[in-house]
MMTF fields as JSON, N, C-alpha, C and O atoms, coordinates in Angstrom:
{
  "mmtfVersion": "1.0.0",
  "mmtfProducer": "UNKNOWN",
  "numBonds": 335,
  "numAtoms": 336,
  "numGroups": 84,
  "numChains": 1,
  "numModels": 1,
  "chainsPerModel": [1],
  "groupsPerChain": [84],
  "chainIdList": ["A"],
  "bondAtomList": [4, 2, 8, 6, 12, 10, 16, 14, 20, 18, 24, 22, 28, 26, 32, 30, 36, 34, 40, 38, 44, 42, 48, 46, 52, 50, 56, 54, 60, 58, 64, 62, 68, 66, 72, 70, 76, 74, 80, 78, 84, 82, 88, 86, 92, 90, 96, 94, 100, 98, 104, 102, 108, 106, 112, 110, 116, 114, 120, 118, 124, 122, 128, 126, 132, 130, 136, 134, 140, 138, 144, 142, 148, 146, 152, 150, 156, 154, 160, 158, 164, 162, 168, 166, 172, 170, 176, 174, 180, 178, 184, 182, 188, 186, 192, 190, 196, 194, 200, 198, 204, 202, 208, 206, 212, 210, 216, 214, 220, 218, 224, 222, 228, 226, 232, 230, 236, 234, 240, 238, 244, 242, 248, 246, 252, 250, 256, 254, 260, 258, 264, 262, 268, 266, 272, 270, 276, 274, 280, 278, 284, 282, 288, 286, 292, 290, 296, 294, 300, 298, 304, 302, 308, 306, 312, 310, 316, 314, 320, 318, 324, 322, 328, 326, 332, 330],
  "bondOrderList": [1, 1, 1, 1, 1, 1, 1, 1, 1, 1, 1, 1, 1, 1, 1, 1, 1, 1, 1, 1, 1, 1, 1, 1, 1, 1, 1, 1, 1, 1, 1, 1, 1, 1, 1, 1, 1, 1, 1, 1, 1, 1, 1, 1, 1, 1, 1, 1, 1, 1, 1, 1, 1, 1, 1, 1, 1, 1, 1, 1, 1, 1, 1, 1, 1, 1, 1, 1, 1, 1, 1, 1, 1, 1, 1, 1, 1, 1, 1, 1, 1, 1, 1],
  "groupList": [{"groupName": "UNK", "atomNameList": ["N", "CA", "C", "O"], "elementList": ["N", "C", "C", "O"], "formalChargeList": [0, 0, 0, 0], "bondAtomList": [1, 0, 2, 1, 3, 2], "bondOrderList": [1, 1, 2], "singleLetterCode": "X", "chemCompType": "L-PEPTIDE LINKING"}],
  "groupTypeList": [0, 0, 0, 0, 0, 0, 0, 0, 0, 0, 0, 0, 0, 0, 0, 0, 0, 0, 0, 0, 0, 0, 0, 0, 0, 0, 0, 0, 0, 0, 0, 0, 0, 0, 0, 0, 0, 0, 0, 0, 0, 0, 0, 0, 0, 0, 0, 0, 0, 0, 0, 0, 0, 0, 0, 0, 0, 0, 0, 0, 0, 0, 0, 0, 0, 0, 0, 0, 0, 0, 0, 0, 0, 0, 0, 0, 0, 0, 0, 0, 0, 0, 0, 0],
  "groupIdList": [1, 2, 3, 4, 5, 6, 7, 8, 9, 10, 11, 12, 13, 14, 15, 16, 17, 18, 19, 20, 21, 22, 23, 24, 25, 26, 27, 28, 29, 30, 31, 32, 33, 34, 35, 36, 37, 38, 39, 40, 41, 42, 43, 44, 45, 46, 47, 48, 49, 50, 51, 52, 53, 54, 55, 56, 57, 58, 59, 60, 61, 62, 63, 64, 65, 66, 67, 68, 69, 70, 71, 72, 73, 74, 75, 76, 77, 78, 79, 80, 81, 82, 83, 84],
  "secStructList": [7, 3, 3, 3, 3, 3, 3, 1, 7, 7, 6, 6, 7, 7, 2, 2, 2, 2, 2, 2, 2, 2, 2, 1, 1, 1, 7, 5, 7, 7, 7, 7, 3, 3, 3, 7, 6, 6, 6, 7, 7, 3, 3, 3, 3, 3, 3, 3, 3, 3, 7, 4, 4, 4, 1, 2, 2, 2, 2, 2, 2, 2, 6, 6, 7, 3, 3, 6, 6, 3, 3, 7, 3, 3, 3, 3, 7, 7, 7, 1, 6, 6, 7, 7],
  "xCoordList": [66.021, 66.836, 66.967, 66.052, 68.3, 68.332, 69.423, 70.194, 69.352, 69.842, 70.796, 70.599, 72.548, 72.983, 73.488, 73.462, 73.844, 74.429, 75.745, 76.483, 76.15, 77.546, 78.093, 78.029, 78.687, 78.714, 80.148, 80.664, 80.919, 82.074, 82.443, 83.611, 81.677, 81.374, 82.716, 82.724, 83.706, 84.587, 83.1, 82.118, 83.65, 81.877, 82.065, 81.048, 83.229, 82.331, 82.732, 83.191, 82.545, 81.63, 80.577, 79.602, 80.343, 79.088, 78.577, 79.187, 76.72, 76.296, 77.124, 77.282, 77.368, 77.8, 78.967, 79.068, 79.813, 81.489, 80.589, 80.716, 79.827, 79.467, 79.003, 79.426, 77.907, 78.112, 79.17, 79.114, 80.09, 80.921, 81.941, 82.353, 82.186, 82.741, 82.243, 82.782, 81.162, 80.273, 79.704, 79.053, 79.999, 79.759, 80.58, 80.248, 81.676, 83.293, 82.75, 83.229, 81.712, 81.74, 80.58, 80.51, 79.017, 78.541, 77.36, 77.849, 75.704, 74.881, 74.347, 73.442, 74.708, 74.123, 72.72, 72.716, 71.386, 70.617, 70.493, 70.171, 70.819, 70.653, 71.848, 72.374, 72.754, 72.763, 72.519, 71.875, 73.283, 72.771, 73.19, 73.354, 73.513, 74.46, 73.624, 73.219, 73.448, 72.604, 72.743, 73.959, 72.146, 72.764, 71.788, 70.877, 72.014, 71.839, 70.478, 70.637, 69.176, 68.007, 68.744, 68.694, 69.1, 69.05, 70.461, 70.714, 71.6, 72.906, 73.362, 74.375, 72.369, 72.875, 74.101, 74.618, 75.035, 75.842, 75.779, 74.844, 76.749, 76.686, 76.721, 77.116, 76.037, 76.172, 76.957, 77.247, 77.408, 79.034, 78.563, 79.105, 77.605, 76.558, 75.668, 75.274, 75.386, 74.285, 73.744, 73.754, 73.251, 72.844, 72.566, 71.935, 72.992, 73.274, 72.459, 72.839, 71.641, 70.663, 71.063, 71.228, 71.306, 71.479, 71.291, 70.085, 71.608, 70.535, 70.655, 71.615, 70.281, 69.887, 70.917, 71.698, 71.599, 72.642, 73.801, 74.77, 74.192, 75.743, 75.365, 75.817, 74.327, 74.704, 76.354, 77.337, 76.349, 76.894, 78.433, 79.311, 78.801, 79.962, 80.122, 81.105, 79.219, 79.758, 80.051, 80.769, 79.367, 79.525, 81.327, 82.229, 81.352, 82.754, 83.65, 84.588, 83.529, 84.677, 85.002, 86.117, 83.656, 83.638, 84.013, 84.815, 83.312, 83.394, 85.167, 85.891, 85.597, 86.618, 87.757, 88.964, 87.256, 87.978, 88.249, 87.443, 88.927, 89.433, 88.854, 89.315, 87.919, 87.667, 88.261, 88.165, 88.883, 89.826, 89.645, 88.749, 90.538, 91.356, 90.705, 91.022, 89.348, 88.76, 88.222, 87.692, 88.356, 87.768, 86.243, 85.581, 85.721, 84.13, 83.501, 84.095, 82.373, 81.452, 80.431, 79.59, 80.469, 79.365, 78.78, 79.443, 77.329, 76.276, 74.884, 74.487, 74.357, 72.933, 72.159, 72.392, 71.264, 70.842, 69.442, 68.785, 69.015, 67.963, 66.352, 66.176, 65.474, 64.213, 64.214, 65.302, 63.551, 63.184, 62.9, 63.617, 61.429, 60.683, 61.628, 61.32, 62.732, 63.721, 64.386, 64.507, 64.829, 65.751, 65.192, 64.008, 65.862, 65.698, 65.685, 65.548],
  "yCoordList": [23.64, 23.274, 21.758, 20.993, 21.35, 19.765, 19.811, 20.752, 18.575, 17.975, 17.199, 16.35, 17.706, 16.846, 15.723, 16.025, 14.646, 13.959, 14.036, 13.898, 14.311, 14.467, 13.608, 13.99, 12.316, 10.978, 11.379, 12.339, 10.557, 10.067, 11.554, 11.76, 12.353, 13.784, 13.379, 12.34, 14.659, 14.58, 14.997, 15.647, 14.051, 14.238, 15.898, 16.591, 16.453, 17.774, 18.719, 19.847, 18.227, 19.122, 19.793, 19.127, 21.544, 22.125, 22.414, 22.874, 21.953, 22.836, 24.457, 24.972, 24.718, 26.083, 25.969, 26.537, 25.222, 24.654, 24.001, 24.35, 23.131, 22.658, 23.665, 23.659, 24.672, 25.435, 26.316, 26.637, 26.557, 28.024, 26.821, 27.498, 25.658, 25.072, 24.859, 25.168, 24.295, 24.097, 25.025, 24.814, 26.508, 27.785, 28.289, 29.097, 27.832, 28.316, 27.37, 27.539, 26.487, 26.047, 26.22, 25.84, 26.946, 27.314, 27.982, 28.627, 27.88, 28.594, 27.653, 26.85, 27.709, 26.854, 27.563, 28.699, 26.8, 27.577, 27.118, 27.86, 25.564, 25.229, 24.683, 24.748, 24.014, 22.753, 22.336, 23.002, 20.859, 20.192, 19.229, 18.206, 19.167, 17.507, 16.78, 17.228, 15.582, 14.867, 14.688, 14.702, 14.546, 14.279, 13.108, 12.895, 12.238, 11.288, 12.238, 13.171, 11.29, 12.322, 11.846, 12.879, 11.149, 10.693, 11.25, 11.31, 11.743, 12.785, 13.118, 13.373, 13.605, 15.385, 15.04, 15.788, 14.318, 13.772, 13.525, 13.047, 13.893, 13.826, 12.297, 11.584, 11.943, 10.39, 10.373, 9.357, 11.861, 11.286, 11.398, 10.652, 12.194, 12.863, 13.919, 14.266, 14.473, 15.827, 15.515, 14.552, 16.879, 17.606, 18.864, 19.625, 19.134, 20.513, 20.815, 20.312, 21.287, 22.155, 22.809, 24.011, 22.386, 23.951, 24.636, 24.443, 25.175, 25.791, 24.657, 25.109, 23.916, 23.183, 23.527, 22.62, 24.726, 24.634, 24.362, 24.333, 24.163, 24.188, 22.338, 22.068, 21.255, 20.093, 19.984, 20.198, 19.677, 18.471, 19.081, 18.22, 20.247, 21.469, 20.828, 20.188, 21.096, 20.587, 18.877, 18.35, 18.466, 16.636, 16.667, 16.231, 17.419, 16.982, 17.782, 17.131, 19.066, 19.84, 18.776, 18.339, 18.479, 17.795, 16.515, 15.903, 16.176, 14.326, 13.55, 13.77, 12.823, 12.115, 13.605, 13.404, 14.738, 15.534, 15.473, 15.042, 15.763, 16.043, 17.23, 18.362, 17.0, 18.051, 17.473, 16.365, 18.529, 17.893, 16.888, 16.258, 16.269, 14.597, 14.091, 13.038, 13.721, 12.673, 13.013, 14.105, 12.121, 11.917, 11.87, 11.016, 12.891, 13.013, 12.465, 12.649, 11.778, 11.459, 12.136, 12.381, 12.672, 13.576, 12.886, 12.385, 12.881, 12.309, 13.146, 13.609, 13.103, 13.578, 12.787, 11.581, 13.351, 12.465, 12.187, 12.957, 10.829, 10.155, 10.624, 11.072, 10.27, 10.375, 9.826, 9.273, 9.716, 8.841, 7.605, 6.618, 7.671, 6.387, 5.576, 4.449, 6.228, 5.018, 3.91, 2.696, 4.854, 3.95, 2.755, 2.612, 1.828, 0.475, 0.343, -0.784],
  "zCoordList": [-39.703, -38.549, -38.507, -38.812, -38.064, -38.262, -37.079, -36.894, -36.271, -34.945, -35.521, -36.391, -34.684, -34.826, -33.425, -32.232, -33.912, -32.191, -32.159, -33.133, -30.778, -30.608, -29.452, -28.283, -29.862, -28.698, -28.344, -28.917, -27.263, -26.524, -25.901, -25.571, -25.778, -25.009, -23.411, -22.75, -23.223, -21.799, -21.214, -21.571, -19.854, -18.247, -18.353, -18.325, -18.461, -17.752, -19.225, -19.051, -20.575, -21.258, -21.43, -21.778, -21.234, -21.187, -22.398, -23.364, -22.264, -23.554, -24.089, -25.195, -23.2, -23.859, -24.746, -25.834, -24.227, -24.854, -26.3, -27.474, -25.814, -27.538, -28.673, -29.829, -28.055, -28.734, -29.658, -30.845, -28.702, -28.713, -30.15, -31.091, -30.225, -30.723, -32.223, -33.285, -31.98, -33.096, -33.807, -34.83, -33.113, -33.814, -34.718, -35.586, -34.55, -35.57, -37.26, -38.382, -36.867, -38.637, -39.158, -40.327, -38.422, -38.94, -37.867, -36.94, -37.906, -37.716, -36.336, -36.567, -35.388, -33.578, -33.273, -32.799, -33.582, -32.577, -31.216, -30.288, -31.075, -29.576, -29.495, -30.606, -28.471, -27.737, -26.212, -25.402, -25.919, -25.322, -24.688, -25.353, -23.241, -23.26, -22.218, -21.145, -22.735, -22.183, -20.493, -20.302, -19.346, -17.94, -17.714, -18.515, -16.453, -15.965, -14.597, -13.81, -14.972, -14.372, -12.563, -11.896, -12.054, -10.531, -10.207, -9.003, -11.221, -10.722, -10.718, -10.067, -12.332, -13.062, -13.133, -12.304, -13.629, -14.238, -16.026, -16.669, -16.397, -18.2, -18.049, -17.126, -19.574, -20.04, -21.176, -21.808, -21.514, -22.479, -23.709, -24.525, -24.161, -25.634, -25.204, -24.091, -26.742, -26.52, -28.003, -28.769, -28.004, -29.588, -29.908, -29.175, -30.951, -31.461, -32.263, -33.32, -32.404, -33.544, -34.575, -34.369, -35.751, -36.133, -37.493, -37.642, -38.363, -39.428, -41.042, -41.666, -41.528, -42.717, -42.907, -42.619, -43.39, -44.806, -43.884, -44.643, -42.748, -42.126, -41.141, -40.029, -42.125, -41.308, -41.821, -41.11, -42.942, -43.361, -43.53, -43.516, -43.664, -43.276, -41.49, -41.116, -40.806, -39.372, -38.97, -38.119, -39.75, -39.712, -39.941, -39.225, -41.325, -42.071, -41.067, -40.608, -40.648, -39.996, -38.645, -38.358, -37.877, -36.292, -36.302, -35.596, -37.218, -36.781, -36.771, -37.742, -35.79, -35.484, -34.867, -34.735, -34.615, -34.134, -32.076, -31.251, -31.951, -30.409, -29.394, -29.538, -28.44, -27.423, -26.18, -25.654, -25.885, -23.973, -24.225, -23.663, -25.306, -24.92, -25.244, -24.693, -26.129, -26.287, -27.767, -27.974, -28.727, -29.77, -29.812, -29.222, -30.582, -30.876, -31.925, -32.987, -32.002, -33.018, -33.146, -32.28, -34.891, -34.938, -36.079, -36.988, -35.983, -37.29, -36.845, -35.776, -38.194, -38.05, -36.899, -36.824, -35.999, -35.137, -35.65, -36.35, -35.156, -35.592, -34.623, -33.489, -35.674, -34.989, -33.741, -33.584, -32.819, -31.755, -32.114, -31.948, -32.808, -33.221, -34.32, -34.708, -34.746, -35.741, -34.776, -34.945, -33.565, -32.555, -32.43, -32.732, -32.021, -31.227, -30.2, -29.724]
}
């Protein structure tokens, strides 16, 4: 299983929509869209889980593609401890 990130997310994209989307190119066990803890408000990204052999099939199908009007960025998402 490998996480991917999915940035410039529309506010009222649901985990479920990411799923149901990200399911047409290969194997989803989770997703996820990040909210704002003080008002449960999206911050405009998530992440998608999903099985080793369908990253890099979903990187290429998703990335620079269109959900309700807004262009998405998709990349493998990083450890925690890599961030800055």
């Amino acid at each position: 299983m490998r996480t991917l990130y999915v940035g410039n997310l529309p506010w009222a994209t649901r985990a479920e929509e990411l799923q149901e989307v990200f399911g047409r190119h290969g194997e989803v066990i989770s997703a996820r869209v990040i909210t704002d803890r003080e008002t449960g408000r999206s911050r405009g990204f998530g992440f998608v889980e999903v099985a080793d052999d369908d990253v890099e099939n979903m990187i290429a199908a998703m990335n620079g593609t269109e959900l309700d009007g807004r262009v998405i960025t998709v990349n493998e998402a990083k450890a925690r401890e890599e961030r800055a």
